[in-house]
C-alpha positions as CSV (number, residue, x, y, z in Angstrom):
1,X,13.2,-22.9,16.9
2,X,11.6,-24.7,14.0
3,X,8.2,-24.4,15.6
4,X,8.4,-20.7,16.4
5,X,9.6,-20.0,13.0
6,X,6.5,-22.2,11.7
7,X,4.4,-20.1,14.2
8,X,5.7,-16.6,12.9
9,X,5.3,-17.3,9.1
10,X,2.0,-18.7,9.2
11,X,1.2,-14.9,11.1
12,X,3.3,-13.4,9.1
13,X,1.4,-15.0,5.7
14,X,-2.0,-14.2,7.3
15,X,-1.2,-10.5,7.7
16,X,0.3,-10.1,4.4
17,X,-3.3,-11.8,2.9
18,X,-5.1,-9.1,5.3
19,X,-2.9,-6.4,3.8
20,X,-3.6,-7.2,0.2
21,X,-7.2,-7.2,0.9
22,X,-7.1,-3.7,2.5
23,X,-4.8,-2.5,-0.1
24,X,-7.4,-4.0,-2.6
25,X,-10.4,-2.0,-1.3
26,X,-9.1,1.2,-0.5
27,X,-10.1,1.8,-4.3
28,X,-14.0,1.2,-3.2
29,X,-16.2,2.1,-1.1
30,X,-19.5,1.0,0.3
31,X,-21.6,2.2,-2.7
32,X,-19.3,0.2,-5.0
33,X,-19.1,-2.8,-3.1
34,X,-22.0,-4.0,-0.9
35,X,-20.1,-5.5,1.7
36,X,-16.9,-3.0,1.8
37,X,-17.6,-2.8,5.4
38,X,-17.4,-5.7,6.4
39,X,-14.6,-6.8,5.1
40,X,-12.3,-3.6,6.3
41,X,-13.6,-4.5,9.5
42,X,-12.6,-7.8,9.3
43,X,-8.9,-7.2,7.6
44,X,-8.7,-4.7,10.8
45,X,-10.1,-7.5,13.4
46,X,-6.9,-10.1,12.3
47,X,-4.2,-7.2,12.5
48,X,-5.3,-6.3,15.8
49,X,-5.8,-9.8,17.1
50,X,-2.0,-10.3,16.0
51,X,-0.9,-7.4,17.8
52,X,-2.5,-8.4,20.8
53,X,-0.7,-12.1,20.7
54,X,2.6,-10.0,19.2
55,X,3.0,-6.9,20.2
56,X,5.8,-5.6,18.9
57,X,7.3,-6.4,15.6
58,X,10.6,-4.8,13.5
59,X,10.4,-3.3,10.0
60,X,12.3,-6.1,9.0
61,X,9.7,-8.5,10.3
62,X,6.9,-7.0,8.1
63,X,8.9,-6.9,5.4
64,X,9.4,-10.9,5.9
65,X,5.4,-11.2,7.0
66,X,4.2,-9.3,3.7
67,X,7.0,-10.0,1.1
68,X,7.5,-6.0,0.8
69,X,10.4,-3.5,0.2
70,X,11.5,-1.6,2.9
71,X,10.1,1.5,1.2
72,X,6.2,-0.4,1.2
73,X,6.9,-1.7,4.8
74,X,7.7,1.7,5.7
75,X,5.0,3.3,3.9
76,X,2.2,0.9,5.3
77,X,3.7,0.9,9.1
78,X,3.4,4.7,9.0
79,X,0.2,4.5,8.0
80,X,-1.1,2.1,10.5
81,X,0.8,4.6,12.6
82,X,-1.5,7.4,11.2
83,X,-4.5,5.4,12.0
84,X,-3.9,5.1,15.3
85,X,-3.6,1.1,15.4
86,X,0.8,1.4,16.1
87,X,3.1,3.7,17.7
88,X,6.8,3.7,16.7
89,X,9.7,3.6,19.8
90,X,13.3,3.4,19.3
91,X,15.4,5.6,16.5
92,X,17.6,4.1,13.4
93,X,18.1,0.6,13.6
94,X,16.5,0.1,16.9
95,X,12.7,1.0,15.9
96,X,10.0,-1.4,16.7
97,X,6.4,-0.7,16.3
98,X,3.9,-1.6,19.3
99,X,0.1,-1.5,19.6
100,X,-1.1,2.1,20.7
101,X,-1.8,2.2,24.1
């Protein structure tokens, strides 16, 4: 269990670095920042590779992956939803978010 845990959290710390770095840039764009590009791309690239090894995860689990409230988990899982990149199943307390097929 130790391992897994160990496993998880170094994920879980990766995505929350991705999501600070999307968070960051979605004040700029291209013309403000040369390669603004190229780094969405890659922020994008990491989440999906994790959803691909993972996927399906709990609110609860981003909120332990990226340090966040519930309400910031909740608001950023929407919008992933929104983009396309999740889809939500289950009601209340049973809700887990998948990759979109």
């Amino acid at each position: 269990r130790p391992t897994i845990d160990q496993i998880w959290g170094g994920m879980y710390k990766c995505i929350s670095y991705v999501n600070n770095i999307l968070e960051n840039l979605e004040g700029h764009d291209d013309s403000s920042l040369p390669l603004y590009n190229v780094y969405k791309a890659e922020c994008l690239a990491l989440i999906t590779a994790h959803l691909e090894k993972y996927p399906c995860m709990t609110r609860t689990d981003y909120c332990y992956m990226t340090g966040h409230d519930k309400k910031r988990a909740l608001k950023e899982l929407n919008a992933f939803i929104k983009k396309g990149i999740l889809m939500r199943y289950g009601a209340g307390k049973q809700v887990v978010y998948a990759k979109k097929m």
